[in-house]
HTML snippet that shows the backbone in 3Dmol.js (N, CA, C, O; Angstrom):
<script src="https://3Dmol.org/build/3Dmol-min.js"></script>
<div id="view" style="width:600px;height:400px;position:relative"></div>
<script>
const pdb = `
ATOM      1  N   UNK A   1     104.584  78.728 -55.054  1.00  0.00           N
ATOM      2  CA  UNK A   1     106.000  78.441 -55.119  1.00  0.00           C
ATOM      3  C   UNK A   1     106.251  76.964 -55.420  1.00  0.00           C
ATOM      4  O   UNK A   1     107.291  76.590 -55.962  1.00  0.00           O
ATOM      5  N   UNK A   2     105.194  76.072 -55.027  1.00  0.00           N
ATOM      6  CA  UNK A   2     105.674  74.854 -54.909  1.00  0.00           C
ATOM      7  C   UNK A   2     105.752  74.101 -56.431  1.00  0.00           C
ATOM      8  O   UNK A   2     106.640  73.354 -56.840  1.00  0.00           O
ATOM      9  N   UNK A   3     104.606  74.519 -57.080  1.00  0.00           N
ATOM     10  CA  UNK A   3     103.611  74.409 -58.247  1.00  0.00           C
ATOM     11  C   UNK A   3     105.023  74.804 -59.361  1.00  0.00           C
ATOM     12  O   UNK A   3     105.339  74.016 -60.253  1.00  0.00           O
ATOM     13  N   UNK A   4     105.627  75.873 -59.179  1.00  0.00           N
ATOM     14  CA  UNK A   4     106.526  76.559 -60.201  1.00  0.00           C
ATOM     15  C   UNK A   4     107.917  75.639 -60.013  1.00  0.00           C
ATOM     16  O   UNK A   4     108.519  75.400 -61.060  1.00  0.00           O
ATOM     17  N   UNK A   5     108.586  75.001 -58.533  1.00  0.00           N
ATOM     18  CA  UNK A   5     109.587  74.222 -58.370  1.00  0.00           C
ATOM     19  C   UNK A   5     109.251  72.620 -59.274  1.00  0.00           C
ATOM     20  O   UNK A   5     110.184  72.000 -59.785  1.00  0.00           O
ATOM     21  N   UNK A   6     107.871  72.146 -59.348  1.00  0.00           N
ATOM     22  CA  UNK A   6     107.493  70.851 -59.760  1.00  0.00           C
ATOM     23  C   UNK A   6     108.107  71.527 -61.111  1.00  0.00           C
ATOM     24  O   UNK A   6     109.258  71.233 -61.436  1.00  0.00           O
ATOM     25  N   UNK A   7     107.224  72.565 -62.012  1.00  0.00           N
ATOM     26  CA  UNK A   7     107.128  73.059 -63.085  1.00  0.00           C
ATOM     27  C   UNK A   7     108.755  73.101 -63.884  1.00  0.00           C
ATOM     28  O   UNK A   7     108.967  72.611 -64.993  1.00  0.00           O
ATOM     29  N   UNK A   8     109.524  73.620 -63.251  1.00  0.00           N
ATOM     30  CA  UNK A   8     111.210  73.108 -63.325  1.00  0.00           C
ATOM     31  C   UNK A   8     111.795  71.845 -63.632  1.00  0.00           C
ATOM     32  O   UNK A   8     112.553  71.526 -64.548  1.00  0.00           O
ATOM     33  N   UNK A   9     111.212  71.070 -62.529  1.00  0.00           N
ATOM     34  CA  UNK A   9     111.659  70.233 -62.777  1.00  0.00           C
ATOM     35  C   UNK A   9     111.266  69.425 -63.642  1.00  0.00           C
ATOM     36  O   UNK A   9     112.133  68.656 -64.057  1.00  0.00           O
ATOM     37  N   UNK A  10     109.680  69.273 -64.302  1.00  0.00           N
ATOM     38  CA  UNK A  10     108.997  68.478 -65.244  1.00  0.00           C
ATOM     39  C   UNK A  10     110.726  68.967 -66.429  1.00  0.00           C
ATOM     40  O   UNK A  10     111.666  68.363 -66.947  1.00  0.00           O
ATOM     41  N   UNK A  11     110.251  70.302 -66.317  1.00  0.00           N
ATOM     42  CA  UNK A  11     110.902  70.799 -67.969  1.00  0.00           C
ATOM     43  C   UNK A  11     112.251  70.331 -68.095  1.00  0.00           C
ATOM     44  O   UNK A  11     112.714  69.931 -69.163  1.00  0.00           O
ATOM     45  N   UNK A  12     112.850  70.373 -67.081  1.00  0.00           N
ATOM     46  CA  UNK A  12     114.575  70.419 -66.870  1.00  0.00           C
ATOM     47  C   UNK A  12     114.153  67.901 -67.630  1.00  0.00           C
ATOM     48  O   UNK A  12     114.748  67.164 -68.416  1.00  0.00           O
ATOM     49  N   UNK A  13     113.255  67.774 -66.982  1.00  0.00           N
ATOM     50  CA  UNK A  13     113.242  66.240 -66.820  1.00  0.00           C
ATOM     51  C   UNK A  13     112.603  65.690 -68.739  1.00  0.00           C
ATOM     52  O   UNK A  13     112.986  64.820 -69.521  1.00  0.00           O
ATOM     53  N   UNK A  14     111.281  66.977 -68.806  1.00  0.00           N
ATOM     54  CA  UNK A  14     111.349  66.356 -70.131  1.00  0.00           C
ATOM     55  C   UNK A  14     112.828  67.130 -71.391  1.00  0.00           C
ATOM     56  O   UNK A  14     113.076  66.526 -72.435  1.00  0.00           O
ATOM     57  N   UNK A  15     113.203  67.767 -71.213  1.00  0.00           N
ATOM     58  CA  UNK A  15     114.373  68.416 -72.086  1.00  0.00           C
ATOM     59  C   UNK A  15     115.322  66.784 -72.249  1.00  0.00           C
ATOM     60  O   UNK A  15     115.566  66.206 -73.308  1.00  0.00           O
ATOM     61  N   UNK A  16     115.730  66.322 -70.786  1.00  0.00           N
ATOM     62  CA  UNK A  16     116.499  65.715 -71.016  1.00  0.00           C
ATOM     63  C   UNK A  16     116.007  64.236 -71.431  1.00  0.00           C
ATOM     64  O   UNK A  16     116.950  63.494 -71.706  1.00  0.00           O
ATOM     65  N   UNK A  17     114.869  63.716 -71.522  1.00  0.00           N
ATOM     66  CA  UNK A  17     113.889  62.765 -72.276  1.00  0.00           C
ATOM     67  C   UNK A  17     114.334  63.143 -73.634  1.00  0.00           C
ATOM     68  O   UNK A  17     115.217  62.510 -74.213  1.00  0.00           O
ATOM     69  N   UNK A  18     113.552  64.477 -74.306  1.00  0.00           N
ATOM     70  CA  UNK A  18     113.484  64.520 -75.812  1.00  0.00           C
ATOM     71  C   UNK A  18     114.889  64.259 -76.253  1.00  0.00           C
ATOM     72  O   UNK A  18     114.944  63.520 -77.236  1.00  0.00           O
ATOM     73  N   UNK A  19     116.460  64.818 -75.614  1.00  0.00           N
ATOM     74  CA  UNK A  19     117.529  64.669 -75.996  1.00  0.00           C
ATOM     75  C   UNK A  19     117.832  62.814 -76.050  1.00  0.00           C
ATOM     76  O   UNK A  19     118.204  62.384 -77.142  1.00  0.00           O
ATOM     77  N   UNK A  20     117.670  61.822 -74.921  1.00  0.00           N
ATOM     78  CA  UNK A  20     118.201  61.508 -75.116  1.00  0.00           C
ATOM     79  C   UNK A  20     116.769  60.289 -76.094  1.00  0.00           C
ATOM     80  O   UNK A  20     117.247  59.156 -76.144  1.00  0.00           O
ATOM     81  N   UNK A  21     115.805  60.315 -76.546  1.00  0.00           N
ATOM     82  CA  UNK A  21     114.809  60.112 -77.683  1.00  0.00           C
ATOM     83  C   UNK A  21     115.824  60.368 -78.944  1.00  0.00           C
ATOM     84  O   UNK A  21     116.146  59.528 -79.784  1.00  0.00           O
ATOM     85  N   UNK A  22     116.168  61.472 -78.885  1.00  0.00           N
ATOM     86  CA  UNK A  22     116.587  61.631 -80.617  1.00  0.00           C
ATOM     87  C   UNK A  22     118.164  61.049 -80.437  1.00  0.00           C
ATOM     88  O   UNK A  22     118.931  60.953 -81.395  1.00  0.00           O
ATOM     89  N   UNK A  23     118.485  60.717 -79.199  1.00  0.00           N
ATOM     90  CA  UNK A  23     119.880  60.147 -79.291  1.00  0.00           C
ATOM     91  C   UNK A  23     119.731  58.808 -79.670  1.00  0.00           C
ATOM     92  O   UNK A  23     120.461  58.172 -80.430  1.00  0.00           O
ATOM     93  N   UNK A  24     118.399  58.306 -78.889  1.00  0.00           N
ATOM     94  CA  UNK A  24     118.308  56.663 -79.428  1.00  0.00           C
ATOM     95  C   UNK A  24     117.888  56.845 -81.304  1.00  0.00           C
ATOM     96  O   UNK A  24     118.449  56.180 -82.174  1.00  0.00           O
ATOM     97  N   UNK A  25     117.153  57.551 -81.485  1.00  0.00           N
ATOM     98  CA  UNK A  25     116.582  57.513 -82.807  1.00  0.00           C
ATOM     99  C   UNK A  25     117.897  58.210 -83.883  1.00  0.00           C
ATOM    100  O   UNK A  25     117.640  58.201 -85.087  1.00  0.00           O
ATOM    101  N   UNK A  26     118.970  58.668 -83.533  1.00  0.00           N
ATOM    102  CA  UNK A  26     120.018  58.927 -84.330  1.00  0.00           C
ATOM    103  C   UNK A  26     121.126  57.835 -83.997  1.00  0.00           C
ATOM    104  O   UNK A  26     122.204  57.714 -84.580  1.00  0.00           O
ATOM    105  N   UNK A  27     120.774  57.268 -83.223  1.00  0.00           N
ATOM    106  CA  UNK A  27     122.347  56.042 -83.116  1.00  0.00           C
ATOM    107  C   UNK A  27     122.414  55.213 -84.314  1.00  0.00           C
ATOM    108  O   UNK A  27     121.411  55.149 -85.025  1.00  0.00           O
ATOM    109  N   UNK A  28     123.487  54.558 -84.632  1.00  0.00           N
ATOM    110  CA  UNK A  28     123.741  53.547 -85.974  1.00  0.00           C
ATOM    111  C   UNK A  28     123.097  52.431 -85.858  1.00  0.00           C
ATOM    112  O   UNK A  28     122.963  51.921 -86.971  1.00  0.00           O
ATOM    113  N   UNK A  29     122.611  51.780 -84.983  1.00  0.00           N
ATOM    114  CA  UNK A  29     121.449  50.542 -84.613  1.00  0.00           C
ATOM    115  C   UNK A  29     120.375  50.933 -85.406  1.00  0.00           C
ATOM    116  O   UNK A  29     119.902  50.288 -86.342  1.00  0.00           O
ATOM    117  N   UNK A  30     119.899  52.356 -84.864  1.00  0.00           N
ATOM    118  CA  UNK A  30     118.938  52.688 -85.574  1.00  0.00           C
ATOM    119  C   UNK A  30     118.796  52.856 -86.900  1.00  0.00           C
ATOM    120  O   UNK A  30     117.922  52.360 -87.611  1.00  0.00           O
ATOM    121  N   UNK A  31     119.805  53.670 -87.264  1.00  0.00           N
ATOM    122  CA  UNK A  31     119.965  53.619 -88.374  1.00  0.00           C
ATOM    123  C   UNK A  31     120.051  52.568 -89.643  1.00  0.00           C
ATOM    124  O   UNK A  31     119.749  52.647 -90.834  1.00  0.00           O
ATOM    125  N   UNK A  32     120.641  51.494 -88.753  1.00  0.00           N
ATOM    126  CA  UNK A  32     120.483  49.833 -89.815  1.00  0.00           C
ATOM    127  C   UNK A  32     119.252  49.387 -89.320  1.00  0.00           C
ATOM    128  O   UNK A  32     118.695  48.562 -90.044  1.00  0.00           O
ATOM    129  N   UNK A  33     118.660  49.705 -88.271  1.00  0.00           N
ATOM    130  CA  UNK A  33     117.170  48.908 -88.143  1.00  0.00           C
ATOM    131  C   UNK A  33     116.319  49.880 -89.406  1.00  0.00           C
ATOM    132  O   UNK A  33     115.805  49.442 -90.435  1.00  0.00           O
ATOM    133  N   UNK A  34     116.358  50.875 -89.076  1.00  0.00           N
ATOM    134  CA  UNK A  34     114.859  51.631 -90.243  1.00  0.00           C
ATOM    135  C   UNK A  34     115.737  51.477 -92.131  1.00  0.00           C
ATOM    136  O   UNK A  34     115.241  51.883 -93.182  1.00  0.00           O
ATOM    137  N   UNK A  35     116.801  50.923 -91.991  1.00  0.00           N
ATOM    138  CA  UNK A  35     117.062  51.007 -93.295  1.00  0.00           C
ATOM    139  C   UNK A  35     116.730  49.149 -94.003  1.00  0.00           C
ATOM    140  O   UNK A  35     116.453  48.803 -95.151  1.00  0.00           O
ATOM    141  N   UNK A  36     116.874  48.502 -93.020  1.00  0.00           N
ATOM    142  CA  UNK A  36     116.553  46.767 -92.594  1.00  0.00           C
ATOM    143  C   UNK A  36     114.779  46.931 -93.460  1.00  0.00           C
ATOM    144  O   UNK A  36     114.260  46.748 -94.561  1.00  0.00           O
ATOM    145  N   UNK A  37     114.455  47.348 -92.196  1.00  0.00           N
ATOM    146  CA  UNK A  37     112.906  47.083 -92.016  1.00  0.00           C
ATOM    147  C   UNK A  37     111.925  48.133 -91.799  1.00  0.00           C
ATOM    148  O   UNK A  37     110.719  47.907 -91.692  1.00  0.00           O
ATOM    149  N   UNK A  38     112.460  49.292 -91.735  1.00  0.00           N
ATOM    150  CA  UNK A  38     111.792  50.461 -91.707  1.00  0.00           C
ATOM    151  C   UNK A  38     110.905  51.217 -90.506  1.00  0.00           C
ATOM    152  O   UNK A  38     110.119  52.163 -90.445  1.00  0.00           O
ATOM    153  N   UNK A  39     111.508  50.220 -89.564  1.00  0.00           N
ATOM    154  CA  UNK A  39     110.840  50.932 -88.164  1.00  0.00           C
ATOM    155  C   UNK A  39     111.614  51.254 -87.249  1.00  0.00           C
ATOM    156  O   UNK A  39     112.746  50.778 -87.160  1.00  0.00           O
ATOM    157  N   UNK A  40     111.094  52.172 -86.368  1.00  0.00           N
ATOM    158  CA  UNK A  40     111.800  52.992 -85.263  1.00  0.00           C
ATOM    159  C   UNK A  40     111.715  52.707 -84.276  1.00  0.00           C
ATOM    160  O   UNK A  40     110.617  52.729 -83.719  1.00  0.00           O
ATOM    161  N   UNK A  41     113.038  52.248 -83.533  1.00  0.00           N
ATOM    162  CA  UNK A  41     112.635  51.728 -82.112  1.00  0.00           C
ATOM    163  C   UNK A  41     111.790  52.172 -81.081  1.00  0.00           C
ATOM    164  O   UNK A  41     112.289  53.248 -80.750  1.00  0.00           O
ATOM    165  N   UNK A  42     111.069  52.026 -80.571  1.00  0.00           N
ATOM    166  CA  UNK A  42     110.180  52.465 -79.640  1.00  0.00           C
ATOM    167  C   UNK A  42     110.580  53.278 -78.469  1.00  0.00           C
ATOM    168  O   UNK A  42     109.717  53.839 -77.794  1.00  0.00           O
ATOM    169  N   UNK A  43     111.856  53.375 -78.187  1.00  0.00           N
ATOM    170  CA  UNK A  43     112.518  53.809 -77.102  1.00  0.00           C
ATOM    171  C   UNK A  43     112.844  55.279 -77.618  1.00  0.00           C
ATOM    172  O   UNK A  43     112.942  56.246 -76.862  1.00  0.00           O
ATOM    173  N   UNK A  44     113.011  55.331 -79.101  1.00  0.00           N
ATOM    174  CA  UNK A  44     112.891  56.696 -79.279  1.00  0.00           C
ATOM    175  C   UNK A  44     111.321  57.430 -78.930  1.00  0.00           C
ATOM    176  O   UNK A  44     110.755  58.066 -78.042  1.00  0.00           O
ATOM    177  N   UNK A  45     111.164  57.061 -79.805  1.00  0.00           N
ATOM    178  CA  UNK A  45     109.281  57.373 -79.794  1.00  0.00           C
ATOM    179  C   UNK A  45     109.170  57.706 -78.098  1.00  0.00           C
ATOM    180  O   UNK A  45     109.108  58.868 -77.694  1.00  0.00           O
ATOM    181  N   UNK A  46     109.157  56.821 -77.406  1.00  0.00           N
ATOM    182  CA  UNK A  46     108.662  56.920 -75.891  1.00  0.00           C
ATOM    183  C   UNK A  46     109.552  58.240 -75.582  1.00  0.00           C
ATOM    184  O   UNK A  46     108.869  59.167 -75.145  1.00  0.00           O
ATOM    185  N   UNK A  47     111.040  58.536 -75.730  1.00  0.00           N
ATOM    186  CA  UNK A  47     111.515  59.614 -75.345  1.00  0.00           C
ATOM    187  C   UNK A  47     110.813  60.734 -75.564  1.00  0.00           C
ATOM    188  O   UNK A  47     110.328  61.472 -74.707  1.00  0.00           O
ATOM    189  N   UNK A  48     110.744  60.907 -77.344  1.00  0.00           N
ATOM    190  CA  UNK A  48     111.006  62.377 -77.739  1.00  0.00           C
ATOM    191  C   UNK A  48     109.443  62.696 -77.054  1.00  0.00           C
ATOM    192  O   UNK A  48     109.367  63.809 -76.535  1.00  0.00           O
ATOM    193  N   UNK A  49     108.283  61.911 -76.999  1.00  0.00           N
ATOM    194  CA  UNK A  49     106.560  62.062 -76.913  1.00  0.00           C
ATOM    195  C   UNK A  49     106.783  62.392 -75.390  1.00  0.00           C
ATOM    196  O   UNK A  49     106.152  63.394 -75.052  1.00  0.00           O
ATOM    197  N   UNK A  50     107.472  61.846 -74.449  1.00  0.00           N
ATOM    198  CA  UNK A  50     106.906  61.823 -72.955  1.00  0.00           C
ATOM    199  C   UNK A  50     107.704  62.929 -72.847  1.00  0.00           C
ATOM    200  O   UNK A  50     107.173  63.741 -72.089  1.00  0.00           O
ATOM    201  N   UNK A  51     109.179  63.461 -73.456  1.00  0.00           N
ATOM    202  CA  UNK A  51     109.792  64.716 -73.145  1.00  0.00           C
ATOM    203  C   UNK A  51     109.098  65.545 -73.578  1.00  0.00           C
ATOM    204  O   UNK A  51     108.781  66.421 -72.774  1.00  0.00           O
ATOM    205  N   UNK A  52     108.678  65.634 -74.675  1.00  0.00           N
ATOM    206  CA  UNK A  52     107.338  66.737 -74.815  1.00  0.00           C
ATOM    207  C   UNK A  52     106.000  67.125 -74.081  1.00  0.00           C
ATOM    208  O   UNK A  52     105.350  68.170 -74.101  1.00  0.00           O
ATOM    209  N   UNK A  53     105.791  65.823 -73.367  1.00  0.00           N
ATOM    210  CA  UNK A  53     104.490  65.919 -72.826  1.00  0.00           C
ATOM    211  C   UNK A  53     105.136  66.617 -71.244  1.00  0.00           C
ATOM    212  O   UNK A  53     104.701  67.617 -70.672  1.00  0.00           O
ATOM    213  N   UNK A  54     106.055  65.906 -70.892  1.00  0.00           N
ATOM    214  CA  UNK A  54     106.683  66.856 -69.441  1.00  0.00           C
ATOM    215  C   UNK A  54     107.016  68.161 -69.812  1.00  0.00           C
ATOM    216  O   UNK A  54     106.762  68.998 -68.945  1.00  0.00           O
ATOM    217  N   UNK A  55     107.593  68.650 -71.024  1.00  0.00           N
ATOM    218  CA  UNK A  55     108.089  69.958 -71.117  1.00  0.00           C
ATOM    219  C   UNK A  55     106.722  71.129 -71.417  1.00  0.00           C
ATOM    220  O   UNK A  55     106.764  72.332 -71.163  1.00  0.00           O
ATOM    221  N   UNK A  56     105.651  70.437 -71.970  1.00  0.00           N
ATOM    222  CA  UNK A  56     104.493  70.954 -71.657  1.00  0.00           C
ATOM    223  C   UNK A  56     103.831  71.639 -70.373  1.00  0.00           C
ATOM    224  O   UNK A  56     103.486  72.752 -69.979  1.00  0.00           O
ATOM    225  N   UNK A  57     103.867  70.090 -69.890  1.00  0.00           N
ATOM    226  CA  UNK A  57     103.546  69.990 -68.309  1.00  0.00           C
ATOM    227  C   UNK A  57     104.143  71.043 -67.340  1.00  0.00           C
ATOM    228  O   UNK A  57     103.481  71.551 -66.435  1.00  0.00           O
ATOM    229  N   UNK A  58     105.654  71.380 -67.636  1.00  0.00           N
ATOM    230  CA  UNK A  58     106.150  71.734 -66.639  1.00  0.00           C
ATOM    231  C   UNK A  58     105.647  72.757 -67.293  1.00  0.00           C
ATOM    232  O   UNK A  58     104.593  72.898 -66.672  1.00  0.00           O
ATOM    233  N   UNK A  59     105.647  74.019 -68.548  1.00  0.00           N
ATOM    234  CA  UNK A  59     105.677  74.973 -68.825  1.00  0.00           C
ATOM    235  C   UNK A  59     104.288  75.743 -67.976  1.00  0.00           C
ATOM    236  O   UNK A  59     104.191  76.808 -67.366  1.00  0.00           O
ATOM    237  N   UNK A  60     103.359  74.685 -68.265  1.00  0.00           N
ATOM    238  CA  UNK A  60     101.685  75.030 -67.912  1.00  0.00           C
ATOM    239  C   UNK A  60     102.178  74.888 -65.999  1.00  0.00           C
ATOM    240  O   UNK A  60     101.308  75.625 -65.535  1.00  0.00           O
ATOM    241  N   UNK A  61     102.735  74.558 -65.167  1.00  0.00           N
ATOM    242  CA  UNK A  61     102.794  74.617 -63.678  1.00  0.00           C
ATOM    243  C   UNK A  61     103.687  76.107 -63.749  1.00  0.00           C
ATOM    244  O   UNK A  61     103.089  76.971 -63.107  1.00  0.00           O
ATOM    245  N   UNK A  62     104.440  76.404 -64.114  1.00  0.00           N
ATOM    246  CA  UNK A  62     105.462  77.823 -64.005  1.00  0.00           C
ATOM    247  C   UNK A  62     104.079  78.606 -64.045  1.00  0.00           C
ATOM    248  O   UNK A  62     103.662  79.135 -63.015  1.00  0.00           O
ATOM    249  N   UNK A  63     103.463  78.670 -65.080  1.00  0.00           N
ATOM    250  CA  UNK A  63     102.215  79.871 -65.223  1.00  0.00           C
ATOM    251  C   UNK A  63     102.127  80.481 -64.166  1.00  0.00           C
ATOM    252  O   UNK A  63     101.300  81.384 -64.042  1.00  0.00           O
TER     253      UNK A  63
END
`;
const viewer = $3Dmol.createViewer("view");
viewer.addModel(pdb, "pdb");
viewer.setStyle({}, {cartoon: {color: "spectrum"}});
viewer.zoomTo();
viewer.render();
</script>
């Protein structure tokens, strides 16, 4: 039981990582930075990768 409550919460925690990743990587900052100089702020990157890696995580504890 305990294993499947963590497992929730990873997912519920990375969902809301990857959302707000592609929120930094779709804002207009961003958008004039990768059109500037062609790189992506890191704060996206760190979102959308660690919300994936928790939504993983949690999926593999529900099992």
């Amino acid at each position: 039981m305990k294993n499947r409550t963590i497992g929730i919460i990873l997912s519920v925690i990375g969902v809301a990582l990857a959302v707000w990743g592609y929120d930094v990587y779709d804002s207009a900052s961003s958008h004039v930075t990768r059109a500037l100089s062609g790189d992506t702020p890191i704060e996206a990157w760190l979102g959308m990768i660690g919300g994936g890696i928790c939504i993983v995580l949690g999926i593999l504890k529900i099992k």
